[in-house]
C-alpha positions as CSV (number, residue, x, y, z in Angstrom):
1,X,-21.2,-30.9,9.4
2,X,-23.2,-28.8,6.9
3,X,-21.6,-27.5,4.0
4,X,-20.8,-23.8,5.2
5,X,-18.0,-21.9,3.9
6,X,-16.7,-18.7,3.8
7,X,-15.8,-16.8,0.3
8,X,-13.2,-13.6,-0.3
9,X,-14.2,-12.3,-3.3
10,X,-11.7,-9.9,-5.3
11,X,-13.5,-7.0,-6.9
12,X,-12.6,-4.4,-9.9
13,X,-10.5,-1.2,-8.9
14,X,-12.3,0.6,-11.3
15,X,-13.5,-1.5,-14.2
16,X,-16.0,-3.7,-13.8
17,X,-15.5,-6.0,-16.7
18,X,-12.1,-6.9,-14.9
19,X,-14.8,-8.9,-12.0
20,X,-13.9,-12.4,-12.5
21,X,-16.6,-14.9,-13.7
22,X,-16.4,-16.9,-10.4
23,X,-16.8,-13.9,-8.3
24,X,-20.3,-12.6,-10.2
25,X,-21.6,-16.3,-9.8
26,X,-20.7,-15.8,-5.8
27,X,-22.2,-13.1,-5.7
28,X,-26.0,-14.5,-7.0
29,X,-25.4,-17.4,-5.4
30,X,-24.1,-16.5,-1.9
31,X,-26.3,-16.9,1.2
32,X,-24.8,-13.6,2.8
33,X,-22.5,-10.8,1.4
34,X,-20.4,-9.1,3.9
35,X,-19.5,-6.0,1.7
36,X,-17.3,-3.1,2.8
37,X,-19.9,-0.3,1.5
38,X,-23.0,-2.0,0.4
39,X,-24.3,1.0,-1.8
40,X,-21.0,0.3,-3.7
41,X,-21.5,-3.3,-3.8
42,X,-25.4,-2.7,-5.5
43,X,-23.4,-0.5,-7.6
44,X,-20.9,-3.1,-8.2
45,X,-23.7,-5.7,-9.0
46,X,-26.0,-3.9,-11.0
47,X,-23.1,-3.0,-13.5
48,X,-22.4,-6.6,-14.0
49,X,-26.4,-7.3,-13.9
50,X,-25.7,-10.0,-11.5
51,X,-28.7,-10.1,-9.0
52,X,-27.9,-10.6,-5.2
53,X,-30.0,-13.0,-3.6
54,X,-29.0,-13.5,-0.5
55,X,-28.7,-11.5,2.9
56,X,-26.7,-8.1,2.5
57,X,-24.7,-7.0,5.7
58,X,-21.9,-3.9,6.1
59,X,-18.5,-5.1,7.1
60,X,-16.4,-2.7,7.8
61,X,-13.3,-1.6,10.0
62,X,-15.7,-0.2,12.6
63,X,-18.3,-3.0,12.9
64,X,-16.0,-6.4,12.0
65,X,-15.6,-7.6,15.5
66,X,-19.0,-7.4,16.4
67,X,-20.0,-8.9,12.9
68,X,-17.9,-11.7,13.5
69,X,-20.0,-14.2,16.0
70,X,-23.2,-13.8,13.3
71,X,-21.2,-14.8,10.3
72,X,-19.5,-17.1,12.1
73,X,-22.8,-19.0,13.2
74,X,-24.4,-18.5,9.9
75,X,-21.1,-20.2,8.1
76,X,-21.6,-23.0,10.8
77,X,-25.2,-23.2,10.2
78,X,-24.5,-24.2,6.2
79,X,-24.4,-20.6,4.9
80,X,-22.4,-19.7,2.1
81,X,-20.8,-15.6,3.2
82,X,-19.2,-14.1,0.8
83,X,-17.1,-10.9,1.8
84,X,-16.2,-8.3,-0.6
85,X,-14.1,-5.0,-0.6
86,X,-14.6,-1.3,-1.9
87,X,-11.9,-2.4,-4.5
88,X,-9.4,-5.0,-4.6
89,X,-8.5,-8.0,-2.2
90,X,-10.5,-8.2,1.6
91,X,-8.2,-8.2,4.2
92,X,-5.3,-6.4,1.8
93,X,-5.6,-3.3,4.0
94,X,-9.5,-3.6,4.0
95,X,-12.0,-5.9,6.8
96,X,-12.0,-8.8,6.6
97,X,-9.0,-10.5,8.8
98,X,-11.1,-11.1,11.8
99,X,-13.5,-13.3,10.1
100,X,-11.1,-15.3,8.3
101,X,-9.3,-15.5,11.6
102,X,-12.1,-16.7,13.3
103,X,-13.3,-19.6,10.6
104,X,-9.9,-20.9,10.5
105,X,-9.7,-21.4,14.3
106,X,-13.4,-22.5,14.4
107,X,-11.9,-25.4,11.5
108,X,-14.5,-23.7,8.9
109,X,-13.4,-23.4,5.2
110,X,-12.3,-20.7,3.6
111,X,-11.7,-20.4,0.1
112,X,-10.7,-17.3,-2.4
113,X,-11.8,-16.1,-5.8
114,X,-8.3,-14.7,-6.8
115,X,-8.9,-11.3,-9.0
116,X,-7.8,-7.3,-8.8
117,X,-5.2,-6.0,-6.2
118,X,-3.7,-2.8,-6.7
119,X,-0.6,-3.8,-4.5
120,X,0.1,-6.4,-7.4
121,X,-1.4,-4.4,-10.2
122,X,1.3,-1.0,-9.0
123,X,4.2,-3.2,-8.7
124,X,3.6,-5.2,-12.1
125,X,3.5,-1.5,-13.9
126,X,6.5,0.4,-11.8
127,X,9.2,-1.3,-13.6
128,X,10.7,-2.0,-10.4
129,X,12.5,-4.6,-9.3
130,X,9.4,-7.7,-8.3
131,X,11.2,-10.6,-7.2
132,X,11.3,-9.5,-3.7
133,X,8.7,-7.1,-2.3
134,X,6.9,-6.2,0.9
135,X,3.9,-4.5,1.7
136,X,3.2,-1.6,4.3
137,X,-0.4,-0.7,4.2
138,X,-1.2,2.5,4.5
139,X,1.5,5.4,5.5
140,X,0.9,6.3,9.2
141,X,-0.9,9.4,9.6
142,X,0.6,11.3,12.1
143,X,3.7,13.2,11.2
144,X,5.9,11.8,13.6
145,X,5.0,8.1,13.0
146,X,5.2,8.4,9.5
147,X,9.0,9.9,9.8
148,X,9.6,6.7,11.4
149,X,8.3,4.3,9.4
150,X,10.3,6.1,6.7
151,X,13.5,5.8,8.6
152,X,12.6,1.7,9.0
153,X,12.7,1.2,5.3
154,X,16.0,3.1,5.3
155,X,18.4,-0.3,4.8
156,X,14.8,-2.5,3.0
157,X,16.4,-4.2,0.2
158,X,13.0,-5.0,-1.0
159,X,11.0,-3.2,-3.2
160,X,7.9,-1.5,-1.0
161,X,4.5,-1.1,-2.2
162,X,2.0,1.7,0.2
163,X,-1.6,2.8,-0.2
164,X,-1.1,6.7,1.0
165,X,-4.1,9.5,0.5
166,X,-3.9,12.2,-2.0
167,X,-4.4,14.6,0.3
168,X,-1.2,13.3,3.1
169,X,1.0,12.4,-0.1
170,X,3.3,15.6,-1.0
171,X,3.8,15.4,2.7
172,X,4.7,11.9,3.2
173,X,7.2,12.4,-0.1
174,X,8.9,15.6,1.1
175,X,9.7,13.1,4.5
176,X,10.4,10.4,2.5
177,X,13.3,12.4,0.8
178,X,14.4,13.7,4.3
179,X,14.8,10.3,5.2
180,X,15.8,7.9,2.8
181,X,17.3,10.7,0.3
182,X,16.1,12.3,-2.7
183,X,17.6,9.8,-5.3
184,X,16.1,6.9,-4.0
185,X,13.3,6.0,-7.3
186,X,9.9,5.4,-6.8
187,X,6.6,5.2,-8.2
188,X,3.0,7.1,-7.8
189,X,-0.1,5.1,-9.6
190,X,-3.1,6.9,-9.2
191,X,-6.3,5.9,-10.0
192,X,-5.0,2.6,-11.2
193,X,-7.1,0.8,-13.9
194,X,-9.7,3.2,-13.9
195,X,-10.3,6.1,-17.0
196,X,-7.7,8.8,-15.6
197,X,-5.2,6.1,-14.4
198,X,-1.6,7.7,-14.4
199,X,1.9,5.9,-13.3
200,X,4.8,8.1,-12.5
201,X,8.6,7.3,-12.2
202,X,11.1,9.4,-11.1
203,X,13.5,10.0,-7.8
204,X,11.7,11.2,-4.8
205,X,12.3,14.6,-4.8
206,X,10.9,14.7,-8.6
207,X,7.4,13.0,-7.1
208,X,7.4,15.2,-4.3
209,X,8.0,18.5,-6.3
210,X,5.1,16.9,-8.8
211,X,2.8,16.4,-5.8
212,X,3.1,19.4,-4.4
213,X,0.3,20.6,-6.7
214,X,-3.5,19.3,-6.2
215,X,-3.6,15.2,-6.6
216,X,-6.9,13.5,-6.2
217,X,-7.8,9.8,-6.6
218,X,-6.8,6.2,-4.9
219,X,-2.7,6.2,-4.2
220,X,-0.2,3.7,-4.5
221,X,3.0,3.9,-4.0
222,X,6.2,1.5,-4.9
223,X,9.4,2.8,-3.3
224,X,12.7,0.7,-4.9
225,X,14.4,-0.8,-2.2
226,X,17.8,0.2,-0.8
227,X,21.4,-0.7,-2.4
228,X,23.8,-1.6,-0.4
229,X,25.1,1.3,2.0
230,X,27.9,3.7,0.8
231,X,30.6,4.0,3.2
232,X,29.5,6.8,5.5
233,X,33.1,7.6,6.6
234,X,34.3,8.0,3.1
235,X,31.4,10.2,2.7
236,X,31.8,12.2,6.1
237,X,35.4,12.4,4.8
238,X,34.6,13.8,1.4
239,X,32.2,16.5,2.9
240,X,35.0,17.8,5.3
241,X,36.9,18.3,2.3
242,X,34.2,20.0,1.0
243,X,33.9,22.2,4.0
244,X,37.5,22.8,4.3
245,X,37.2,24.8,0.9
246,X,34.5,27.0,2.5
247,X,31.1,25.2,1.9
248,X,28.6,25.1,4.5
249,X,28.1,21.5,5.7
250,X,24.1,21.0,4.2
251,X,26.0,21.7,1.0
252,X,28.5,19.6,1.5
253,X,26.2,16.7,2.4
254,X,24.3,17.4,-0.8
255,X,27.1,17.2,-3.5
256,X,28.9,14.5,-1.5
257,X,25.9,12.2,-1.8
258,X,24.5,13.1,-5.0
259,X,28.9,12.9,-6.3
260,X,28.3,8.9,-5.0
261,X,25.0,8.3,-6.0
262,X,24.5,7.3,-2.3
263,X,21.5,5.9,-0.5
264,X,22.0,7.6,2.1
265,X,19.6,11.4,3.5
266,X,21.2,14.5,3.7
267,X,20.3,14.3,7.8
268,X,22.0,10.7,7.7
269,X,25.2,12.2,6.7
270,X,24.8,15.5,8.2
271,X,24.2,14.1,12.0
272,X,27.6,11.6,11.1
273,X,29.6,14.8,10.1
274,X,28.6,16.3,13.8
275,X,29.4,13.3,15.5
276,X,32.9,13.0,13.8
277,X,33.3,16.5,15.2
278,X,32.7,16.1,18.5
């Protein structure tokens, strides 16, 4: 069988010195390079003032499936394809996943050329806790969806790492409190590694009030996983007490959890108050 293989190369968030030296020598050296955005990746190249001399093909989410019978022959046929990302890992939320898919059903090699990954890079800087982490890709979009999600991570104990757009992210942090409560920490690194790189810690509702204002660049977020429930009829009972002094019930909800330090929404506790009256 010829000697074919298929490469994922990792590639600088932001500064290209951080390209590894096994991923500049795939890239002069490949047969194909299966790049994400291939203006970025002649961008990518010239800044590291490696030449590409093989075949350069786009391989994105739009156009993988289609892409994948060519590479797939050419990797059978002795080719060397190297596929490369915008930033980061392929397949880490970026193309990529068919083709691998496809060699390892086929029996074709696949090997990596381990480098950058902002889900890594975010979670090594949050200062939250690593040991145990998952990752969620990007938020969902729609409103509706995205509550949902947010309610799934309600009871994670693991730390949660997200990719979410600047433009959806005050948004997807004001439901984020809603749901899971505004004392629940997290992190917001923007534009990680690159000149304007910023990391922010704080509770939800102190990132949500700070993205409320204009945010550009790429977003990741780490979310700190759940602690262990508080008892919710201990609360419920504390906020009837509350109530039973003449506070409305949102207020009650509020200084009961925030009293506890609870991991538990406002909505949680308020819809458990209503059903305890019912």
């Amino acid at each position: 069988m010829p000697d074919g293989r298929l490469l994922l190369g990792a590639t600088p968030l932001g500064q290209p010195a951080d390209a590894s030296p096994r991923l500049l020598e795939a890239l002069r050296s490949a047969d194909v390079v299966a790049a994400e955005d291939t203006r970025r990746l002649r961008t990518l190249a010239k800044a590291l003032g490696a030449q590409i001399a093989g075949r350069v093909v786009s391989l994105f989410d739009a156009n993988e499936a289609t892409r994948v019978p060519a590479l797939l022959a050419d990797i059978e046929a002795g080719a060397t394809v190297l596929v490369v990302s915008d930033a980061g890992m392929p397949l880490i939320s970026d193309p990529g996943y068919r083709l691998v898919a496809a060699c390892a059903e086929a029996g074709l090699p696949v090997s990596c050329l381990p480098g950058p990954s902002a889900v890594t890079t975010a979670l090594a800087v949050s200062g939250l806790a690593s040991d145990r982490f998952c990752f969620e890709g990007f938020a969902p979009r729609r409103p509706a969806a995205r509550r949902a999600w947010l309610a799934s991570l309600a009871d994670e104990r693991r730390t949660c790492v997200f990719f979410e757009s600047p433009r959806r992210l005050a948004q997807c942090l004001r439901d984020a409190v809603d749901e899971l409560g505004g004392q629940r920490r997290a992190v917001v690194c923007r534009e990680l590694t690159k000149t304007h790189e910023e990391v922010l810690r704080g509770t939800l509702s102190e990132l949500a009030e700070w993205a409320s204002e204009e945010v550009l660049g790429e977003i990741t977020v780490v979310l700190a996983g759940a602690s262990p429930r508080a008892d919710l009829p201990t609360l419920v009972a504390e906020v009837d007490r509350l109530t039973a002094d003449g506070m409305r019930v949102k207020d009650a909800c509020a200084q009961a959890i925030a009293a506890a330090g609870a991991p538990v929404s406002r909505r949680e506790l308020y819809d458990a108050v209503l059903r305890s009256r019912d």
